[in-house]
C-alpha atoms as a printed R data frame, in Angstrom:
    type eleno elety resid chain resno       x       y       z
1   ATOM     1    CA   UNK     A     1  -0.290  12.463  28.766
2   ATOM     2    CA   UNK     A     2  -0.375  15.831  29.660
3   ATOM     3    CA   UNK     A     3   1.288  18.922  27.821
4   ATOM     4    CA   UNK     A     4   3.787  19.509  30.319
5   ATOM     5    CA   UNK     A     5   4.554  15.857  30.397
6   ATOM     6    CA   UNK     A     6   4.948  15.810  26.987
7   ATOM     7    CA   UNK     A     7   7.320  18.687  27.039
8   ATOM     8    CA   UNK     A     8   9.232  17.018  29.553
9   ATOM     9    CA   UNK     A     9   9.824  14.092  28.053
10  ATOM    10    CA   UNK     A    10  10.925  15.571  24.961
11  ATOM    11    CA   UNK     A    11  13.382  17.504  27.121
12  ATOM    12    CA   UNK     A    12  14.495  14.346  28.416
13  ATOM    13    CA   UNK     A    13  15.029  12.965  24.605
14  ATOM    14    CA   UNK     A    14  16.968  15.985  23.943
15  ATOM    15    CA   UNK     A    15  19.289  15.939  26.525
16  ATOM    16    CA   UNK     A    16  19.472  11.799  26.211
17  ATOM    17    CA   UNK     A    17  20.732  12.757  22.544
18  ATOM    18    CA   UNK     A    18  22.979  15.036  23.380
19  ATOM    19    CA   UNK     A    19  24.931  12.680  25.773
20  ATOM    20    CA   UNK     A    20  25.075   9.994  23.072
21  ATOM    21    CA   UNK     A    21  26.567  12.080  20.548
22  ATOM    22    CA   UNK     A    22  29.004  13.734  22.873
23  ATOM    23    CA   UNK     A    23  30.178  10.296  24.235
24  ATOM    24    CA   UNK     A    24  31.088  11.774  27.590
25  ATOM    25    CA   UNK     A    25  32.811   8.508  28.606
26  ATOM    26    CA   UNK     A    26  35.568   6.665  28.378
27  ATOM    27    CA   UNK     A    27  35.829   3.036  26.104
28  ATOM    28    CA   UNK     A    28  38.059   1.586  28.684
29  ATOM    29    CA   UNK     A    29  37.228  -2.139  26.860
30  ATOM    30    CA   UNK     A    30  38.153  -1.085  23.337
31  ATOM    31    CA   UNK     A    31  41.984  -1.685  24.216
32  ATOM    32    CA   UNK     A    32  41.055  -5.588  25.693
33  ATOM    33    CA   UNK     A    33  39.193  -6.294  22.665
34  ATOM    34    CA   UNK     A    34  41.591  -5.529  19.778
35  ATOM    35    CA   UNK     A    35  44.420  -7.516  21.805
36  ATOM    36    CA   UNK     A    36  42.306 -10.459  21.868
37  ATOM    37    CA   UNK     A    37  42.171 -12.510  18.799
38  ATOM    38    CA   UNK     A    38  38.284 -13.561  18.736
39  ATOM    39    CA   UNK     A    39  36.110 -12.651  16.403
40  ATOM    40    CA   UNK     A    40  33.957 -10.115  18.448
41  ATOM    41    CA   UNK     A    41  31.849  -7.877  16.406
42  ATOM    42    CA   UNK     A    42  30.390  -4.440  17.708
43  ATOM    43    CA   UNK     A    43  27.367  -2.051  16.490
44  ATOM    44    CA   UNK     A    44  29.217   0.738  14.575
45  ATOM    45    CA   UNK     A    45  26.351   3.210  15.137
46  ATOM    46    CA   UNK     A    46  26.614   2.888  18.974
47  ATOM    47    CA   UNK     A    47  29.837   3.572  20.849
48  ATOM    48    CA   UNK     A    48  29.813   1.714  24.350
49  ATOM    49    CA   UNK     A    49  29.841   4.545  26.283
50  ATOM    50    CA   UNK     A    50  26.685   5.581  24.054
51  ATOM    51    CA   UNK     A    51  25.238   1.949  25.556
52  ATOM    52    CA   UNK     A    52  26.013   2.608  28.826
53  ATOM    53    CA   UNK     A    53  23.556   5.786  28.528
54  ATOM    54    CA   UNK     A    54  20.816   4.076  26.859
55  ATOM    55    CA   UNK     A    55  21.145   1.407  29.513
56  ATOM    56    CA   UNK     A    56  19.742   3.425  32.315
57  ATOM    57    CA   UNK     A    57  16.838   4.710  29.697
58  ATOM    58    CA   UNK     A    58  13.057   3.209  29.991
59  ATOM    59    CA   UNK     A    59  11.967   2.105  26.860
60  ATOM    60    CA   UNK     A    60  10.400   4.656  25.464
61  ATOM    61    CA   UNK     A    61  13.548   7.085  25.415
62  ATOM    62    CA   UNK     A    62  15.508   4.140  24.061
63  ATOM    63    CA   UNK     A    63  12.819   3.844  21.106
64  ATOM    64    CA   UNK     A    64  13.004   7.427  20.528
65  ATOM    65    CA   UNK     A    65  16.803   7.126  20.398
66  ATOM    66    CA   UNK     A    66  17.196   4.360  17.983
67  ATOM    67    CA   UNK     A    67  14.550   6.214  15.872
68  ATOM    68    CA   UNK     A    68  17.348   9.069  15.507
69  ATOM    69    CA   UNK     A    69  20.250   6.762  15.339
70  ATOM    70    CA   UNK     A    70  18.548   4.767  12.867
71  ATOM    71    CA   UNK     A    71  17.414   7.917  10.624
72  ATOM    72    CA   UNK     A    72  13.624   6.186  10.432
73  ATOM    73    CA   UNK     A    73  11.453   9.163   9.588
74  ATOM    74    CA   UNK     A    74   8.450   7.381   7.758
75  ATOM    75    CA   UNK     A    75   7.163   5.245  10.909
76  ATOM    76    CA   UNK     A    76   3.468   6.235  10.848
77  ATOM    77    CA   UNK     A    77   3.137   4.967   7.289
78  ATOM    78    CA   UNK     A    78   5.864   2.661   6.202
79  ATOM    79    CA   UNK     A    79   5.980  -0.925   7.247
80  ATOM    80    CA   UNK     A    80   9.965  -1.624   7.362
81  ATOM    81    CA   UNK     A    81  10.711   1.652   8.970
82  ATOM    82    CA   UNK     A    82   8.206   0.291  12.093
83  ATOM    83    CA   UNK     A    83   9.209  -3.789  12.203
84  ATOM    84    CA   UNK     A    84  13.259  -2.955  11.999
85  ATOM    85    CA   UNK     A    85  12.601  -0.352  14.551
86  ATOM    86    CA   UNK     A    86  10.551  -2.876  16.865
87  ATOM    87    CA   UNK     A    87  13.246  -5.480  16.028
88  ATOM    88    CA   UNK     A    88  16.245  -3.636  17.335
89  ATOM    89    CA   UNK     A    89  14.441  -2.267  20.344
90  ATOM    90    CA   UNK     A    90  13.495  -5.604  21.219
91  ATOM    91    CA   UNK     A    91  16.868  -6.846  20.703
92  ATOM    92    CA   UNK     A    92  18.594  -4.281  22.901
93  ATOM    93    CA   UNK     A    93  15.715  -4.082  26.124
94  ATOM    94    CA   UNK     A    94  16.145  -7.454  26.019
95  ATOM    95    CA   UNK     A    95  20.115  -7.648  26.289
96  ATOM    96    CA   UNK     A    96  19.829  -5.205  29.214
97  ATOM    97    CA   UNK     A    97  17.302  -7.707  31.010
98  ATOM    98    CA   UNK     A    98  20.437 -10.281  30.769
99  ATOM    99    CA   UNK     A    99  22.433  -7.664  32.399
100 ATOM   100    CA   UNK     A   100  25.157  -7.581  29.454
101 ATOM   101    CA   UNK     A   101  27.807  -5.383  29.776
102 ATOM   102    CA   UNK     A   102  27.895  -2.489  26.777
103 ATOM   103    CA   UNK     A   103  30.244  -4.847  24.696
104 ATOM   104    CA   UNK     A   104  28.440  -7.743  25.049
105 ATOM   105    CA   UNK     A   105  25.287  -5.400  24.011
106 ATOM   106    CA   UNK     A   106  27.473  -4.066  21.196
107 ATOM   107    CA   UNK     A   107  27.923  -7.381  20.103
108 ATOM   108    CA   UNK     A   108  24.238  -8.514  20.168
109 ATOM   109    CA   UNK     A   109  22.795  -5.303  18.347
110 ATOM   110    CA   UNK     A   110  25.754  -6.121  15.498
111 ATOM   111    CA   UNK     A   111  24.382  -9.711  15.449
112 ATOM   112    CA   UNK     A   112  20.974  -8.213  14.582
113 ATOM   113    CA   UNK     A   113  22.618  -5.996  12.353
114 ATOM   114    CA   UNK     A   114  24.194  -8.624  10.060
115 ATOM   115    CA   UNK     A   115  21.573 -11.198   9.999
116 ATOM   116    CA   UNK     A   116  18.517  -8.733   8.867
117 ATOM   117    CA   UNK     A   117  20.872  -7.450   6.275
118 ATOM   118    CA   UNK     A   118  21.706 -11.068   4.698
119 ATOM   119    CA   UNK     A   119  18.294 -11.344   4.691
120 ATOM   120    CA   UNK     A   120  17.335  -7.672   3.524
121 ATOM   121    CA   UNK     A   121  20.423  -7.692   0.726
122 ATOM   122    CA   UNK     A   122  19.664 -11.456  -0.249
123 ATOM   123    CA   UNK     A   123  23.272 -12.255   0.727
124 ATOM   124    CA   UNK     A   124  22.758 -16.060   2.241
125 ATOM   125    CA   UNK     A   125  20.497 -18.261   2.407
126 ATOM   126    CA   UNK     A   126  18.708 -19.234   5.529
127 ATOM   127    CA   UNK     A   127  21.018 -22.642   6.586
128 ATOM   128    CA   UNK     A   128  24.270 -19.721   5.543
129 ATOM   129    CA   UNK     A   129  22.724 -17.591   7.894
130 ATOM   130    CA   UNK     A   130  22.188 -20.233  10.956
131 ATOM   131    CA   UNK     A   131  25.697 -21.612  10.173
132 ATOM   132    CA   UNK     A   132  27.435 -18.416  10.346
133 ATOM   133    CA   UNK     A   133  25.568 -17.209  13.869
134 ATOM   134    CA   UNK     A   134  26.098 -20.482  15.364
135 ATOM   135    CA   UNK     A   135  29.972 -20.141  14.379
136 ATOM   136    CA   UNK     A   136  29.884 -16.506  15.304
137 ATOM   137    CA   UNK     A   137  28.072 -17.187  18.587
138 ATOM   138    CA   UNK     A   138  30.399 -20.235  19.456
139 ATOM   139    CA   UNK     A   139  33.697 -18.231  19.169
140 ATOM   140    CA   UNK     A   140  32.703 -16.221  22.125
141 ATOM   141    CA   UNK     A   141  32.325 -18.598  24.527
142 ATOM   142    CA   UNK     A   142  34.835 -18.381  27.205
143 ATOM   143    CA   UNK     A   143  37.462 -20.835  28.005
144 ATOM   144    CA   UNK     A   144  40.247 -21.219  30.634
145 ATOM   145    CA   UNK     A   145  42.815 -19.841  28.586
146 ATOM   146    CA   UNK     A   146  40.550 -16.617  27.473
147 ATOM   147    CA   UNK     A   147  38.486 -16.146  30.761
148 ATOM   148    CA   UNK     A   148  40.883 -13.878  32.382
149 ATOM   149    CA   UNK     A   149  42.170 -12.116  29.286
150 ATOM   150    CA   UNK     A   150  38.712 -11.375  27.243
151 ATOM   151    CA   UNK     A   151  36.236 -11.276  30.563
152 ATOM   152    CA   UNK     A   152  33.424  -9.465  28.133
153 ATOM   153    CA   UNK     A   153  32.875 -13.077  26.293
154 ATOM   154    CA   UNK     A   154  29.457 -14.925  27.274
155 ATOM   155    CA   UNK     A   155  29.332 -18.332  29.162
156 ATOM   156    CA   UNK     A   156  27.758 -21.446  28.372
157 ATOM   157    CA   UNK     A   157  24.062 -20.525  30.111
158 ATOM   158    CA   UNK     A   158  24.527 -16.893  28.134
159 ATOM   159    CA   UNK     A   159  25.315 -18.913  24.848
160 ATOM   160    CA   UNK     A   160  22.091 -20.919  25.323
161 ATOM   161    CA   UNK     A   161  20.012 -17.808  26.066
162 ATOM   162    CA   UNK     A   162  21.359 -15.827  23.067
163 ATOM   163    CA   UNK     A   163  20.210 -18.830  21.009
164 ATOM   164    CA   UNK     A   164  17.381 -19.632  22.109
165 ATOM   165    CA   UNK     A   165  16.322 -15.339  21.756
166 ATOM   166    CA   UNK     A   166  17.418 -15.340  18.065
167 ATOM   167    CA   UNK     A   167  15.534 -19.275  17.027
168 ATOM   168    CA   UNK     A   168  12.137 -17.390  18.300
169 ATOM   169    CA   UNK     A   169  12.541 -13.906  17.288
170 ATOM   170    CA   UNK     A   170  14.156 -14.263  14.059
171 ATOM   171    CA   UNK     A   171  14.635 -17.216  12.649
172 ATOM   172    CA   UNK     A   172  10.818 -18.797  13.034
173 ATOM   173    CA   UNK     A   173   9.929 -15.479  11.283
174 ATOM   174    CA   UNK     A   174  12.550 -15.672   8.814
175 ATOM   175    CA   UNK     A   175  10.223 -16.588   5.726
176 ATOM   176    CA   UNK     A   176   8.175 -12.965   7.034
177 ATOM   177    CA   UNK     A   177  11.263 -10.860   6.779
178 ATOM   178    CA   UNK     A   178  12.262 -11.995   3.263
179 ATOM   179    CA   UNK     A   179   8.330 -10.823   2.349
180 ATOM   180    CA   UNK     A   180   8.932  -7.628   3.968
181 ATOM   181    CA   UNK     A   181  11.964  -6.698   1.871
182 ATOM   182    CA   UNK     A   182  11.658  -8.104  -0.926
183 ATOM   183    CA   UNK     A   183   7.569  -7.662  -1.471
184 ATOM   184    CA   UNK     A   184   6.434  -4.143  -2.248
185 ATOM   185    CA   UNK     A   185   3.646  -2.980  -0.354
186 ATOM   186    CA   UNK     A   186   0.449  -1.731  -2.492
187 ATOM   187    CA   UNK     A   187  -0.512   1.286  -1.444
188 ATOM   188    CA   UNK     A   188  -4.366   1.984  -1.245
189 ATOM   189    CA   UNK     A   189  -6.548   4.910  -0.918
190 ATOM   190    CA   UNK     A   190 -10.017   3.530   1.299
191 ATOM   191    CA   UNK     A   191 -12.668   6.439   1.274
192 ATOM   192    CA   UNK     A   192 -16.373   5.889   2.011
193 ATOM   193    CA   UNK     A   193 -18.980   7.700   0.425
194 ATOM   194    CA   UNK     A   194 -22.369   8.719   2.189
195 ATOM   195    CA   UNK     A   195 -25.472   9.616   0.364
196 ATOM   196    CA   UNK     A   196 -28.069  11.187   2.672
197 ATOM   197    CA   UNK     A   197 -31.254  11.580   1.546
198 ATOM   198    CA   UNK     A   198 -33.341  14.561   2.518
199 ATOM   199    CA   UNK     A   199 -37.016  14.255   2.567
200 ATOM   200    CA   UNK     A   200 -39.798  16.941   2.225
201 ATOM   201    CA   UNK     A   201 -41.386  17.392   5.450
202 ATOM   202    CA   UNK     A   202 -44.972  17.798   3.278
203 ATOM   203    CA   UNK     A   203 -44.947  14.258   2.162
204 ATOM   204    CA   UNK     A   204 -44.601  12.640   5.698
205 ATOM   205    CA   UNK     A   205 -46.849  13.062   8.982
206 ATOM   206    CA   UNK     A   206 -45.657  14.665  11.560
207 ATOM   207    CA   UNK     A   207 -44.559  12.773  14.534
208 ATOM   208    CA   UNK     A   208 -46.864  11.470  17.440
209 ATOM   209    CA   UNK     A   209 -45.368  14.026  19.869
210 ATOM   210    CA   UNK     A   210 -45.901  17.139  17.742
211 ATOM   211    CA   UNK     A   211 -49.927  16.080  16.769
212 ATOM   212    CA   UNK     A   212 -52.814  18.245  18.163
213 ATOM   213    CA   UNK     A   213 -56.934  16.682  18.499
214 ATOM   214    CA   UNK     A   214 -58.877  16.956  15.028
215 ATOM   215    CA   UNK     A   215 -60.362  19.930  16.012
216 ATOM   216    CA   UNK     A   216 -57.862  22.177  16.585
217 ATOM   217    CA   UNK     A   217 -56.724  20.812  13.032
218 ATOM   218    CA   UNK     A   218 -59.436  21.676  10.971
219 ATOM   219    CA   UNK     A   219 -59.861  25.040  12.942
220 ATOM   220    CA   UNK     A   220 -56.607  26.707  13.054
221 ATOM   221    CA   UNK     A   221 -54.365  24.521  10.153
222 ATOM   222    CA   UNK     A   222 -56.374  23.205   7.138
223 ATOM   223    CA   UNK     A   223 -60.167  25.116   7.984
224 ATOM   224    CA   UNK     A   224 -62.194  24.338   5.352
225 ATOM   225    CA   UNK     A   225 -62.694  26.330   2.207
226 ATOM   226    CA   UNK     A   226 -66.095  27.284   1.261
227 ATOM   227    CA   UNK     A   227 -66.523  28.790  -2.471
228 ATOM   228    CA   UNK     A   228 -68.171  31.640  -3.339
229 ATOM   229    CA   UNK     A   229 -68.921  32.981  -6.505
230 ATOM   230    CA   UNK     A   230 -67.146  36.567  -6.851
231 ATOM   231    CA   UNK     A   231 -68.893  39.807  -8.114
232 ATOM   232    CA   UNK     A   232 -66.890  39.703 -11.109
233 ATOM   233    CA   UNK     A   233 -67.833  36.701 -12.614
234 ATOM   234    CA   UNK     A   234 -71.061  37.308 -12.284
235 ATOM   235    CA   UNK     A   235 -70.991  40.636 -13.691
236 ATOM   236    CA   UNK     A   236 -68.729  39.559 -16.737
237 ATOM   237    CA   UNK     A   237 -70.895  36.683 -16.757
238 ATOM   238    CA   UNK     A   238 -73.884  38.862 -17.445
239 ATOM   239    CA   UNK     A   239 -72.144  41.152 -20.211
240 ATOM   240    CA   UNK     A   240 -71.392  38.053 -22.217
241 ATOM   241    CA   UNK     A   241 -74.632  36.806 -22.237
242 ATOM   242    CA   UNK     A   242 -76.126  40.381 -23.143
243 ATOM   243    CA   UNK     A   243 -73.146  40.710 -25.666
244 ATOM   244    CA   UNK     A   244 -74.561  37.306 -27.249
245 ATOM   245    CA   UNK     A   245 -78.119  38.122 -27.362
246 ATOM   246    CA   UNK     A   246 -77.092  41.683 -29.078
247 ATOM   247    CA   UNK     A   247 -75.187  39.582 -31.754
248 ATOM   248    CA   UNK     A   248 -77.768  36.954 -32.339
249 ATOM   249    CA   UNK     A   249 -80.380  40.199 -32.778
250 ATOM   250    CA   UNK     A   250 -78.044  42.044 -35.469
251 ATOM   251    CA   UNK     A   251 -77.262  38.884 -37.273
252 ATOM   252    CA   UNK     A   252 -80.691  38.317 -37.643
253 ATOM   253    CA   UNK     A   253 -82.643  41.192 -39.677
254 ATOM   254    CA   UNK     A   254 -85.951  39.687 -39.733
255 ATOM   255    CA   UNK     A   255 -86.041  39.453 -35.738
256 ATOM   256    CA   UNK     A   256 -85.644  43.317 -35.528
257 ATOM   257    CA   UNK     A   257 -89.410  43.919 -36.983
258 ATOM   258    CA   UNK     A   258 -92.032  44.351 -34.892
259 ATOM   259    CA   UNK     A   259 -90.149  44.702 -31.574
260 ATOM   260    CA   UNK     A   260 -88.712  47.777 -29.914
261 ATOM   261    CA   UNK     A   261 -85.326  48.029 -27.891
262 ATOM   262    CA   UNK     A   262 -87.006  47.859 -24.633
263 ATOM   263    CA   UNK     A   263 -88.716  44.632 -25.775
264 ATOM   264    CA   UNK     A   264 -85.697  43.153 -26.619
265 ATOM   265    CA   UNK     A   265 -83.539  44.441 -23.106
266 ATOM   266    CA   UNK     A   266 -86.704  42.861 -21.066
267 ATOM   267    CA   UNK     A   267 -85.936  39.369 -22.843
268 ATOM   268    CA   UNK     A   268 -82.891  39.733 -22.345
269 ATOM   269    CA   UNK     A   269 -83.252  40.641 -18.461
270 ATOM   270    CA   UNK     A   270 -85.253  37.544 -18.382
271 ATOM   271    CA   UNK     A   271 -82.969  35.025 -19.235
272 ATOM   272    CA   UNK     A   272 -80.382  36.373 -17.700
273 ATOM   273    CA   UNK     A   273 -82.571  36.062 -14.500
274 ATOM   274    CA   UNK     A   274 -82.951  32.121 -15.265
275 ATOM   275    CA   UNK     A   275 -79.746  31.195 -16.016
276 ATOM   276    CA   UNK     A   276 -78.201  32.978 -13.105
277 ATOM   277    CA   UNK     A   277 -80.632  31.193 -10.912
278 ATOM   278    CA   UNK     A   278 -80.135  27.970 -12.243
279 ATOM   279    CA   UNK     A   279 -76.445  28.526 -11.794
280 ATOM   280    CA   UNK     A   280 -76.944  30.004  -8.066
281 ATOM   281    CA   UNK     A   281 -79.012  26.531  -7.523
282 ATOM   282    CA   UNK     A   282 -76.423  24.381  -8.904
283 ATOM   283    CA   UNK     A   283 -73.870  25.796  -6.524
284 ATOM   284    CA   UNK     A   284 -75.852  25.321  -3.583
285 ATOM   285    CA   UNK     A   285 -76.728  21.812  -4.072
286 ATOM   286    CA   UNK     A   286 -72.555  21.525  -4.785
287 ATOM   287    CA   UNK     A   287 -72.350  23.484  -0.932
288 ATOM   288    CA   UNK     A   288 -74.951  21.051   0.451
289 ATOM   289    CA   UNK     A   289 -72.983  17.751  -0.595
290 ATOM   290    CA   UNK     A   290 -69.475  19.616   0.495
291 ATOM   291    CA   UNK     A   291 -70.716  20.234   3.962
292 ATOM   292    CA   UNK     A   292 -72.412  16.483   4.672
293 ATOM   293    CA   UNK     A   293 -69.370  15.090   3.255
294 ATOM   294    CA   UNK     A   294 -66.986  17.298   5.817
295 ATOM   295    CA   UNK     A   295 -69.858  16.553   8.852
296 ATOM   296    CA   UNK     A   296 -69.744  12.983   7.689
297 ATOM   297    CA   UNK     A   297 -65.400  12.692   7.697
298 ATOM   298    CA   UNK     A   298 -65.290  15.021  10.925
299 ATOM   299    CA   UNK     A   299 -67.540  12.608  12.857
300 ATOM   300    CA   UNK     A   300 -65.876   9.301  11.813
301 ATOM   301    CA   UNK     A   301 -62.050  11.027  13.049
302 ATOM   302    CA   UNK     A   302 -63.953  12.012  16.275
303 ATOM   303    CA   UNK     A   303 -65.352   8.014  16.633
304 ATOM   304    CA   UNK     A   304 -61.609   7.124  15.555
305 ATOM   305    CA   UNK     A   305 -60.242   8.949  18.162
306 ATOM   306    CA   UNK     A   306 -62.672   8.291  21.066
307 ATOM   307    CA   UNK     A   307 -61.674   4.960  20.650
């Protein structure tokens, strides 16, 4: 429904209530009632000409009436507000389908009344209640001495319709309305709790449709590292050996005779020469096995992926 459908409807409520509560018209039947000596209850919150309004009401303006009239203001979350509302509804759209007249509708909506407050207030039991509608129903039968006098009192086929509407709307649910009143409702909170797990992208290959070829991989991604030794390792390398010679010489005394300083620096050069070229030899063996092992992965992904 649209906005201005909405609002127009709601317009329609308002002015709806405003009629009711005015009670434009006349009760021209109140007068024929009281002088007839049947008992003939009526709905005290409705007034007939109040009825007579409703009557020409769809049913949705006639629920949003009785939801006033009835002061229910809790129908979204409470249970009894909702089923008495449905039950009264129910009970009047379905005394306008029988075409009663606003008494006889006054006198069906009282009928509801009474009943679902015995059973609300705990006042009878159910045979008390079925007794006292079938008496109640029975006394407003018409007869040939009260046909012309009381002509708002139902006939046989009426009786037997009125019956037969309270046995299956009531009274086979009558064990479910005494566990709507008298059984508190628990109230519970439902929530549902989520736990997402995030993931690090690093530990997980990408998807098919974002992979490249090998090649590109190895070129522009993850190239490989080769390792070079850096200036200055070498050079502190060098300075600790010569440091360590030096300290061997002074701890020594009986090395220092007989050779000169340059004797000693050109032994020193010496070994310094061997062990940096058994260390430059090491490290290029280390190179040689790094690159077959690379040559030897890079041709099984290419034989991997030819295939």
């Amino acid at each position: 429904m649209s906005g201005r459908e909405i609002s127009r409807e709601s317009g329609k409520s308002a002015e709806n209530s405003e009629k009711i509560k005015r009670g434009e018209q006349a009760d021209k039947d109140d007068t024929r009632i009281s002088d007839t000596n049947i008992s003939f209850p009526q709905w005290e919150p409705l007034k007939h000409d109040q009825i007579n309004i409703l009557l020409n009401l769809p049913v949705d303006q006639v629920q949003l009436q009785f939801e006033e009239i009835l002061n229910f203001k809790k129908l979204q979350t409470c249970l009894k507000e909702a089923a008495q509302l449905e039950y009264f509804v129910s009970g009047f759209w379905w005394a306008k389908e029988m075409n009663f007249t606003s008494q006889q509708v006054s006198f069906i909506m009282a009928l509801l009344q009474q009943l679902l407050d015995s059973i609300k207030y705990k006042q009878a039991s159910f045979a008390d209640n079925f007794k006292a509608f079938t008496q109640t129903v029975l006394a407003t039968r018409k007869s040939p001495s009260t046909e012309a006098k009381a002509s708002f009192l139902f006939n046989t086929d009426q009786i037997k319709a009125i019956t037969d509407y309270f046995k299956t709307s009531l009274f086979q649910h009558y064990r479910q309305y005494e566990l709507l009143f008298s059984h508190r409702r628990e109230e519970q909170l439902l929530k549902i709790e989520k736990c997402i797990e995030l993931i690090n992208p690093a530990d997980f290959a990408a998807p098919l449709e974002e992979g490249m070829s090998t090649d590109l991989y190895f070129h522009y991604v993850d190239p490989p590292r080769v390792q070079t030794p850096e200036k200055g390792t070498e050079e502190s390398h060098e300075a600790n050996v010569e440091e360590a010679g030096k300290a061997e010489l002074e701890e020594s005394p009986g090395n220092h005779v007989g050779f000169s300083v340059e004797d000693v620096q050109e032994v020193l050069g010496e070994m310094t020469q061997e062990m940096l070229a058994k260390l430059q030899a090491d490290f290029t063996e280390k190179l040689r096995v790094h690159e077959e092992t690379y040559i030897s992965r890079l041709e099984r992904l290419q034989k991997r992926s030819s295939k």
